[in-house]
N, C-alpha and C positions, 0 to 999 in steps of 0.2 A: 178836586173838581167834581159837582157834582152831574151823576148820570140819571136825565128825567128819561122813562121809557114811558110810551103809550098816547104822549102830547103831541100835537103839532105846535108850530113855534109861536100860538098864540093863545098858547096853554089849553086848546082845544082837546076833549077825547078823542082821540081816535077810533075806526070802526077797526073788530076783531078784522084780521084779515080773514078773506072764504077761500083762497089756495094754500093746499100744504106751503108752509115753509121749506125752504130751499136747505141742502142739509148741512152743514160746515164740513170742515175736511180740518181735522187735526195733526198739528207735524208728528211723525212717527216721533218715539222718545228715543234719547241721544245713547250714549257709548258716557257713564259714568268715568270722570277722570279724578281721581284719589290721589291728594296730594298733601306731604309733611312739610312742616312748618323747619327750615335750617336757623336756629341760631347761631349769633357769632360766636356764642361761645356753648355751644352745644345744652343748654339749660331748656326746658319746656318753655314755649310764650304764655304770655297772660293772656288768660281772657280777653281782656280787653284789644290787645293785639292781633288775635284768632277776630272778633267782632271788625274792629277795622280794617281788616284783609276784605273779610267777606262783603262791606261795604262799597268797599274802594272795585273788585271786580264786579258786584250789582251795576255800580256808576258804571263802568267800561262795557259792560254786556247790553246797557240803555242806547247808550250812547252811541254804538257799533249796529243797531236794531236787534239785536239778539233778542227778542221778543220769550218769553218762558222760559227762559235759563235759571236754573235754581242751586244757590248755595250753603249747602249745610256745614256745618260746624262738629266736628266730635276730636275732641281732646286737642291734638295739636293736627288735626288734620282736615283739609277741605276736600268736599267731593263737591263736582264741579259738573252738571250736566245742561246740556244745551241741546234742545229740541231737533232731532233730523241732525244727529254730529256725530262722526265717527271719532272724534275727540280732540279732532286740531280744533278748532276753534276753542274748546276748553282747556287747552294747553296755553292758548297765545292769551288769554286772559290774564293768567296765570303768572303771565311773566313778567318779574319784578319792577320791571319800568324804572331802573335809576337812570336819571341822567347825567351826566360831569361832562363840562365843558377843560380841555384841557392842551396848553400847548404842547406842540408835538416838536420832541427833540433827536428823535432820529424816526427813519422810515427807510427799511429795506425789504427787498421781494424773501418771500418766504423760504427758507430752505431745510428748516428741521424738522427731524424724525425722532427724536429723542423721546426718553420715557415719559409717560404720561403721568404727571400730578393723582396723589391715590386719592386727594380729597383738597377742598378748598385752603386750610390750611396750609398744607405743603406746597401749594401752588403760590401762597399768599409772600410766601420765605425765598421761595426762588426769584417771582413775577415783578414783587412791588419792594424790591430791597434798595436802598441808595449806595448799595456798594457798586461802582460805576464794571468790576469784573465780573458782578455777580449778576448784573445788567446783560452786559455781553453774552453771559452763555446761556442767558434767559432769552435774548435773541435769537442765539445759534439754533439754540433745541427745539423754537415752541412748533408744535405742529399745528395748522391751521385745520387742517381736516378731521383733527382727533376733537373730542367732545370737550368743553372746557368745564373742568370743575370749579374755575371761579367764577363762573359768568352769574351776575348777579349780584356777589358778595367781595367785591375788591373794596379796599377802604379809601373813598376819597383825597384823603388828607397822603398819601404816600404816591409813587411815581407808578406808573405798570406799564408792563411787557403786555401788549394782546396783537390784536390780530383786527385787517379789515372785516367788514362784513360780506365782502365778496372772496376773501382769502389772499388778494393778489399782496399783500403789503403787511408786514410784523411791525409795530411802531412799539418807539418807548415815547412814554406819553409825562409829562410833571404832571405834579400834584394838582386838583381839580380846583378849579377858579367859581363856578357857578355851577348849582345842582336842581333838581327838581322846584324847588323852595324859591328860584328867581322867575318861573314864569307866572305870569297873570293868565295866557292862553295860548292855544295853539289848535290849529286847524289845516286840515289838507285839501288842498286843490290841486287841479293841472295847469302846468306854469304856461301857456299859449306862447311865449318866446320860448323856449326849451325843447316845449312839448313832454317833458315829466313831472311825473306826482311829485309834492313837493311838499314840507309843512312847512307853515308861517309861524315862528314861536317870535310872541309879544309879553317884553319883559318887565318884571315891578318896578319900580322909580329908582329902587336904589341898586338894585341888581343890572339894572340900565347903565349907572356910574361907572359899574364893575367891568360891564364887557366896555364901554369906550376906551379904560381903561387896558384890559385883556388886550382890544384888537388894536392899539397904539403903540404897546410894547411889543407886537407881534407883525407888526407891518412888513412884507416879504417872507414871512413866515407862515407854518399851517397852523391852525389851533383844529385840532380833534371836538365834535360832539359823539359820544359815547354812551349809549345806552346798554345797560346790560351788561358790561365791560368789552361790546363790542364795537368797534368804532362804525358809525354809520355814514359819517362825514367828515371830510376833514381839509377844508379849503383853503388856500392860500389868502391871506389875508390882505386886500390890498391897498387900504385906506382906514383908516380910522370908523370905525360906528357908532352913532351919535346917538338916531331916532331910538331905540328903545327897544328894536324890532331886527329880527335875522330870520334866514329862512334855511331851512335843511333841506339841501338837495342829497338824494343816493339813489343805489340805484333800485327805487320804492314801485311795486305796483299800486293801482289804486288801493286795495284791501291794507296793505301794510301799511302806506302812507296815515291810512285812516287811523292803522290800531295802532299806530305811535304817537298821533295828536290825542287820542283817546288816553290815551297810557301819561302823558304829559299831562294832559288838560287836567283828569282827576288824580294825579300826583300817586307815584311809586308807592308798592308794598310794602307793608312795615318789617317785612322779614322775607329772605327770599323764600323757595318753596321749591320740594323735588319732587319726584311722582313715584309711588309705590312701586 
């Protein structure tokens, strides 16, 4: 777009203005957030992979009005600073945005303290095995209030052991039916019957087949939306869905509700990412 300075709208000069101009106020600069790139299998990313990280959070930081957020690039790592931030906001950027949609085949209230996963890996052997015993004590232990080292990096195609997003519920979850890659869009609003944020995710044509499908074979049942390998929603299912279109209710303020449509809308990280 281009910007004409000095015209009026009928390509008139303008007179110099005769009072000082009025001064700007610039936002103080932000709290630098330096962040490494996790492969799955521990190897440097490509370039090109480093390039589409920093693209994908540009899109979310537009999108959010994050206005002067700048993203640089050095080796495998992003530094991520946003004008007037003490770094959360460069943090929630930042984060992966995978989504799985996934039936859920057990959900009970939390109750382990067991030891912590030293790394995504070992979290991966314990959390997403289909050994149905190995399932169980992946239930018993997980702690919901300890830091997840899988969060971001579960592998779709396998079952997982996580955690609500509010802690009250451990679900084991089957393998993922639909992921980032089936929406067209998504947008947050306040639902005026509710009265909570909510986002509206509107699906591709064939990914639309899939959940009629997903929510037919699941009728009385929960199916899990899962972002991040956290579950953020996960509603009983109580008829079939046809239109194309679902909406995720949790329990979202306006700001999250936002940066989940944002995170959906321009489509998950290519590689999760931790912070120095």
């Amino acid at each position: 777009m281009a910007l004409i300075t000095g015209c009026d709208t009928a390509g008139q000069a303008l007179p110099e203005p005769t009072t000082t101009p009025a001064s700007t106020t610039q936002a103080p600069p932000g709290i630098p957030v330096v962040l490494t790139a996790r492969t799955a299998d521990g190897t440097p990313p490509t370039p090109e992979t480093m390039s589409a990280a920093k693209q994908i959070i540009q899109w979310r930081a537009d999108g959010m009005g994050l206005s002067g957020t700048t993203v640089t690039i050095k080796d495998d790592t992003l530094v991520i600073t946003v004008p007037d931030d003490d770094g959360a906001a460069a943090r929630r950027l930042a984060q992966t945005g995978e989504l799985t949609v996934r039936p859920v085949l057990t959900a009970v209230p939390p109750t382990g303290k067991g030891p912590a996963a030293p790394d995504a890996t070992a979290a991966r052997i314990s959390r997403q095995s289909s050994d149905p015993a190995v399932q169980q004590q992946a239930i018993a232990e997980l702690d919901c209030a300890a830091t997840d080292p899988l969060r971001g990096a579960d592998d779709p195609a396998l079952p997982l052991v996580t955690c609500a997003a509010d802690g009250s519920e451990v679900l084991l979850l089957g393998p993922s039916v639909l992921d980032n890659r089936a929406i067209s869009d998504a947008r947050a609003h306040l639902d005026p019957q509710s009265d909570r944020h909510v986002v509206d995710v509107t699906f591709t044509a064939e990914a639309a087949d899939r959940f009629e499908a997903l929510t037919t074979e699941n009728v009385n049942r929960r199916i899990a939306f899962v972002v991040d390998t956290v579950v953020v929603s996960a509603p009983m299912v109580v008829s079939p869905t046809s239109a194309g279109q679902t909406q995720i209710a949790g329990n979202f303020t306006a700001e999250s509700a936002g940066e989940l449509a944002n995170s959906l809308r321009f489509g998950k990280l290519p590689v999760p990412f931790a912070e120095r």
